[in-house]
C-alpha angles and dihedrals in degrees: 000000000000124000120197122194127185146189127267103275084213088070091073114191084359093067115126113238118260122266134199137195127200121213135175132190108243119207097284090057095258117128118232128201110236138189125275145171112214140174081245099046144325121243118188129181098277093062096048105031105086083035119127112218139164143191122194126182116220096171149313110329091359141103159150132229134197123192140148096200099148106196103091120097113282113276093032114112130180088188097109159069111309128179114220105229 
């Protein structure tokens, strides 16, 4: 899984730079961030591995995630509701 989240388009030339997490379901069915080198960031271990984060299902197509990973620009958030497409 990969999750995007980006600036407010309305900032202009103030808008935060995107950020992405990366994020895999392990054998018990509980999605884990993992590193990741982009053309938008790298993320290694040390970044994500005190890092809360939680996927929850609310329906086909449809979930919730809850993180407190903290190196993305101020104002960008991954903690909400998200659409698989």
């Amino acid at each position: 899984m990969v999750l995007e989240v980006f600036g407010d388009p309305k900032l202009g030339a103030g808008i935060q730079s995107p950020c992405e997490l990366h994020a895999k379901e392990d054998k018990t069915g509980k999605w884990r961030l993992v590193p990741f080198n982009s053309e938008l960031m790298e993320v290694d271990l040390d970044d994500i591995q005190r890092t809360f984060f939680k996927v929850t299902w609310k329906g086909p197509g449809k979930f919730v995630v809850d993180t407190d990973f903290r190196y993305c620009a101020v104002g960008l958030s991954f903690s909400g509701r998200y659409r698989v497409r």
